[in-house]
C-alpha positions as CSV (number, residue, x, y, z in Angstrom):
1,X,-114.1,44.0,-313.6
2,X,-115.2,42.7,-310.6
3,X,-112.4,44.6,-307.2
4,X,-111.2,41.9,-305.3
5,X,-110.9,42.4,-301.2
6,X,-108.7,40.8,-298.5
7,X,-111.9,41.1,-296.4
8,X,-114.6,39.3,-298.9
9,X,-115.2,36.3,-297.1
10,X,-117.7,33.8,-298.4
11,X,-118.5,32.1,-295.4
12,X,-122.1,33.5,-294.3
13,X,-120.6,33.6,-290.1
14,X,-117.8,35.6,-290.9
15,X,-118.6,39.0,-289.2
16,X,-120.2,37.0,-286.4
17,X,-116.6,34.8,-286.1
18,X,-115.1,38.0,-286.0
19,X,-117.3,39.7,-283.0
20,X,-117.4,36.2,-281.1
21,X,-113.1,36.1,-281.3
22,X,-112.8,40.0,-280.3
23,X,-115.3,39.5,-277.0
24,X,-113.0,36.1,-276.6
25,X,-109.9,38.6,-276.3
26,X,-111.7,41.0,-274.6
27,X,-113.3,39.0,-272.0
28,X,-109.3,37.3,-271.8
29,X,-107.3,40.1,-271.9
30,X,-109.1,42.5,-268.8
31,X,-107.3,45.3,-268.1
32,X,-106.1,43.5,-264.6
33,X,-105.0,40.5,-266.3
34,X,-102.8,42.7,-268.5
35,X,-101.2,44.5,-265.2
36,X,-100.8,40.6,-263.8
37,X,-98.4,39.5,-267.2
38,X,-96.7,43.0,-267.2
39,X,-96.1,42.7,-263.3
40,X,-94.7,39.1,-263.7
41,X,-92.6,40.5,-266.7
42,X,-90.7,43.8,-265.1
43,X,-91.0,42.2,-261.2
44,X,-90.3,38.6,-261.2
45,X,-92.4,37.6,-258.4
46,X,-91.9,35.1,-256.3
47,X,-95.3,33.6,-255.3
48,X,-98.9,34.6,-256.1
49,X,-99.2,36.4,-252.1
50,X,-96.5,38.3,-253.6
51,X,-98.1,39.1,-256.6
52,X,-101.4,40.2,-255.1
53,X,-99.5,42.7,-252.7
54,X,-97.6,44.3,-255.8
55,X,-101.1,44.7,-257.4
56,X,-102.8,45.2,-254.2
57,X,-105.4,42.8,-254.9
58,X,-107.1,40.3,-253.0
59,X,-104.7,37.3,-253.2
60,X,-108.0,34.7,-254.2
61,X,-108.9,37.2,-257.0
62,X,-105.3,37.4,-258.6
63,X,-105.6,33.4,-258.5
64,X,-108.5,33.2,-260.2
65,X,-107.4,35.4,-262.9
66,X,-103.9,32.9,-263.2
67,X,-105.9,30.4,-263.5
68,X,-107.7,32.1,-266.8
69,X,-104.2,32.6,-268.2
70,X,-102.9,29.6,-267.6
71,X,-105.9,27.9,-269.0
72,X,-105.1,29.6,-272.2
73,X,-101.5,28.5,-272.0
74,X,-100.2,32.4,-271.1
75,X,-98.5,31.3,-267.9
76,X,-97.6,28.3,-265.6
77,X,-98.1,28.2,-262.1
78,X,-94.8,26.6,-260.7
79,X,-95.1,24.7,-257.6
80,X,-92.4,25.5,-254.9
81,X,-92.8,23.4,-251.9
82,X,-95.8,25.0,-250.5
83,X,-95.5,28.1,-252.5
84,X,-96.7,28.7,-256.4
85,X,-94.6,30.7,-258.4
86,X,-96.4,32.4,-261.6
87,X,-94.4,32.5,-264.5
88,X,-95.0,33.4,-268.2
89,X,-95.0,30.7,-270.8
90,X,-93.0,32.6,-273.5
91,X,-91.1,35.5,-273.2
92,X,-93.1,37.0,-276.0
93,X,-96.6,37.6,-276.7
94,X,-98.1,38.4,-280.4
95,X,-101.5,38.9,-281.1
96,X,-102.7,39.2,-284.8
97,X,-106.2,40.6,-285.3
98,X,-107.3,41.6,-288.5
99,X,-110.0,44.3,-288.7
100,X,-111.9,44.8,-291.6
101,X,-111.9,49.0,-291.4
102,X,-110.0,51.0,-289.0
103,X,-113.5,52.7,-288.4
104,X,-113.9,48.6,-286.5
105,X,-111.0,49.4,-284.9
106,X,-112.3,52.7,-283.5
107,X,-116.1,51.7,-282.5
108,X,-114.6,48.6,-280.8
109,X,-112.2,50.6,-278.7
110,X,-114.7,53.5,-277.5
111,X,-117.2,50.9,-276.4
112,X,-115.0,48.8,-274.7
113,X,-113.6,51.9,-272.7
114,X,-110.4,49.7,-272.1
115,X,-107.2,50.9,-273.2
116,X,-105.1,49.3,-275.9
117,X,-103.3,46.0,-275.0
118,X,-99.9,47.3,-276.2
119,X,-100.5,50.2,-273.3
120,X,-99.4,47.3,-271.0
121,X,-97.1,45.0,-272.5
122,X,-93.3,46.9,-273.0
């Protein structure tokens, strides 16, 4: 009798679906865009400039990565008079990755050197 397997996928581009959606996450979720939603979460800050100096980051580089997570519908920017207020979309953020073998899991993580996303998220 034949085992059956959650992980048996017909579909010839499987594995490379799978390493083209983790380098999408991982290229998305940077270690300094993770600091950016976890500042916005605990700190509440009131404009980008105020942002940046929390992070102590250049205020055009902080910007730029907004941008990148409001693209992918993470944040908003709000517009206050001459100011833009970042502010996160939902109060909650799940990701769901299924790995075929927690031996994926591992090689993934050593060679990314980046630590886990759930590090930075309370």
């Amino acid at each position: 009798m034949e085992e059956f397997s959650l992980d048996a996928n017909p579909d010839p581009l499987y594995e490379v679906k799978k390493m083209q959606l983790h380098e999408e996450i991982a290229t998305l979720f940077t270690k300094k865009r993770i600091q950016i939603i976890q500042t916005i979460t605990k700190k509440k800050p009131k404009t980008v400039g105020e942002l940046a100096k929390i992070l102590q980051r250049n205020i055009s580089a902080v910007y730029r990565d907004l941008k990148v997570l409001e693209n992918h519908e993470l944040i908003y920017l709000e517009k206050q008079g001459k100011s833009v207020c970042p502010k996160l979309k939902n109060s909650h953020l799940a990701i769901n990755l299924m790995h075929s073998t927690e031996e994926t899991t591992k090689d993934t993580d050593q060679e990314s050197g980046d630590e886990e996303l759930s590090d930075y998220i309370g």
